[in-house]
Steps between C-alpha positions, in 0.01 A plus 500: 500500500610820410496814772301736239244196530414560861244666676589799647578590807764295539802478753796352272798385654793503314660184568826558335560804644419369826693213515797727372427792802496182721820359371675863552431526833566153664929523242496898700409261844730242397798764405498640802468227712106565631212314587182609262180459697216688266200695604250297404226783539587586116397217332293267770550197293650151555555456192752801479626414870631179330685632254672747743561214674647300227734770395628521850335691755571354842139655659174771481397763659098544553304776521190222607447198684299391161886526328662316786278237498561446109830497539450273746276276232768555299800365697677797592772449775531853650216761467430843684242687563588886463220627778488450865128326588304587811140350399440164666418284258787632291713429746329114509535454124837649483601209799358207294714636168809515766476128580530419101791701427715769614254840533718769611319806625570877509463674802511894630323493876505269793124507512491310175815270554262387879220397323672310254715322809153405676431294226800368394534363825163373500589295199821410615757685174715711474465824265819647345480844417704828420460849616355767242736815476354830391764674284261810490224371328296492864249234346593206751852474686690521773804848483825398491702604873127299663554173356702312707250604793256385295635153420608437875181569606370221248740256629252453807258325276660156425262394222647759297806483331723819388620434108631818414326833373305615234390845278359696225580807310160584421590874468632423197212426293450922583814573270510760261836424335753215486706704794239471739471138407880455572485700846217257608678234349858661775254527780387158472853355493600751789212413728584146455854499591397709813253266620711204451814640688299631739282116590895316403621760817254346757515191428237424220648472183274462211477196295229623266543920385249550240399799276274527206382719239527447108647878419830427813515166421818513279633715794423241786623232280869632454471616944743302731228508803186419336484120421113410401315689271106555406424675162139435399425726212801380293291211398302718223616861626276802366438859392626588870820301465544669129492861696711430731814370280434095606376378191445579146144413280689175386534414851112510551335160529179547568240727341173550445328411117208731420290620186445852399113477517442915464589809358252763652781800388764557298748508790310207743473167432353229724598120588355215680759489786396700789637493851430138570756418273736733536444690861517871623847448619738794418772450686422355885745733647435797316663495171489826283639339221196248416308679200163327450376187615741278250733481229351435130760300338618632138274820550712787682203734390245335689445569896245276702384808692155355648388159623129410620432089566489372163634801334863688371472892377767531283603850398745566169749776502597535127393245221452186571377188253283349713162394463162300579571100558908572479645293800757636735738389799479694832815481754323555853638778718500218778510148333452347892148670477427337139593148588280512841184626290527134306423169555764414207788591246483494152795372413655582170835422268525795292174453299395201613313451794630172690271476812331561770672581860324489824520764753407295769642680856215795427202330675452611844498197672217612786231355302623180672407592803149642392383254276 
């Protein structure tokens, strides 16, 4: 089947440009001598956690417990989950995942690290975990100078287990050149360095010091403190990655297939992908540099200035060929918001579409409980 042949919308995946952006990161891993353990919030697939898995990374990082327990489906040795829990029956499900494999937590209070302890004792394990740092972001995290405290405090509850520490540089999806990029990119090695001398001095040296983000990754990779490393986005990347110097339109995986199905003015066009395809998402931490809602392949004259449900407003700036029933190809600002509006991939070989892929760590799991 040809792609031109499919109904529209569509969310194609590239596959060889995927497994090519998953090749490049795992030989910049292996080249500098670090362990890859994706963000699995990007693509929420076991299909695509396999092939991570195949090309070498060593574990995941989950934004869910619905990922961790795929992963755990899967056969995954070592998975964490990026977010400390505090709700009961999280803290329940995320013990019975623990006695399958190793499920190593985050943590930032004491509060959160007790409840966890009640019931790991309860159910007789033991749950590893690291520290989060905050290296300014001031999301989650623990300062640097207040984490040994922090970690000796911890040591009173003997069904947890210190592993080492953990952060993000979210501040960098607010970058406005590549120079902010690369200060983040300082900070985070900086930060990390300071928290690991500073847990080393009292007596709790690290095993595990992980950073992530796709735009600092090439930066954490080549760092002599950070060893474990969770890119997500770098999976299919997007029009945010393009702005902020990580990734060029080749590099884009995954995009969104829709018709031209209007052309109310001589400037405006409309398409059948709205925001359930593609998402409102211009930049999460306040990018200035997003323009539009995505990036039309092959048409620099276009903008996707508007998006209702089912719906893209598409204003021209110049001349432009298009017209009624022509097809086009839509880079998301935010490809993680794209793949979580699906149920599955379309995926294609240049032309040729080759299959269907299941994205099948989306469903939230409570209906379980209520039937």
């Amino acid at each position: 089947m040809k792609k031109q042949e499919l109904q529209t919308p569509a969310i194609l995946l590239d596959m060889d440009i995927l497994e090519r952006n998953i090749r490049t990161y795992q030989e910049a891993c292996n080249r500098g001598g670090k362990s890859l353990w994706p963000m699995i919030k990007t693509h929420k697939s076991a299909e695509l956690a396999k092939m991570q898995l195949d090309a070498g990374a060593e574990g995941f990082l989950c934004g869910t417990l619905d990922e961790c327990e795929m992963l755990c489906r899967l056969g995954a040795k070592r998975i964490m989950y990026a977010y400390p829990t505090a709700n009961p029956a999280n803290i329940r499900r995320f013990i019975a995942l623990e006695k399958q494999t190793e499920l190593i937590i985050r943590l930032d209070s004491y509060e959160a690290a007790a409840l966890l302890q009640a019931e790991a004792e309860k159910e007789g394990v033991t749950v590893p975990y690291t520290v989060i740092v905050d290296m300014g972001f001031h999301r989650f995290g623990i300062l640097p100078g207040s984490l040994a405290v922090f970690v000796q405090k911890l040591s009173a509850l003997k069904n947890l287990k210190f592993l080492g520490i953990s952060t993000h540089p979210g501040q960098v999806y607010g970058a406005a050149s590549r120079a902010e990029v690369e200060a983040a990119a300082k900070l985070e090695r900086d930060t990390m360095k300071a928290a690991a001398a500073e847990l080393a001095a009292a007596g709790f040296p690290p095993e595990i010091v992980s950073s992530g983000s796709t735009p600092t990754f090439l930066s954490a990779a080549e760092d002599d403190t950070i060893n474990t490393l969770h890119p997500g986005n770098y999976t299919f990347f997007d029009a945010i990655q393009i702005a902020l110097g990580s990734a060029m339109e080749k590099d884009c995986a995954l995009r969104v297939f829709a018709t031209i199905i209007a052309h109310p003015s001589a400037d405006r066009f409309l398409c059948d992908a709205g925001s359930k395809c593609l998402g409102l998402d211009q930049g999460a931490h306040g990018s200035t540099s997003i323009k539009g809602y995505g990036r039309i392949v092959g048409h620099p004259e276009l903008t996707l200035a508007g998006l209702s449900e089912e719906v893209g407003k598409i204003l021209v700036s110049g001349t432009t060929d298009l017209k009624i029933g022509d097809t086009i190809e839509i880079i998301p600002n935010h490809s993680c918001s794209s793949a979580n509006n699906t149920s599955f991939y379309t995926a294609v070989r240049g032309d040729e579409v080759v299959g269907a892929i299941p994205v099948d760590a989306r469903e939230n799991s409570i209906h379980r409980e209520i039937g």
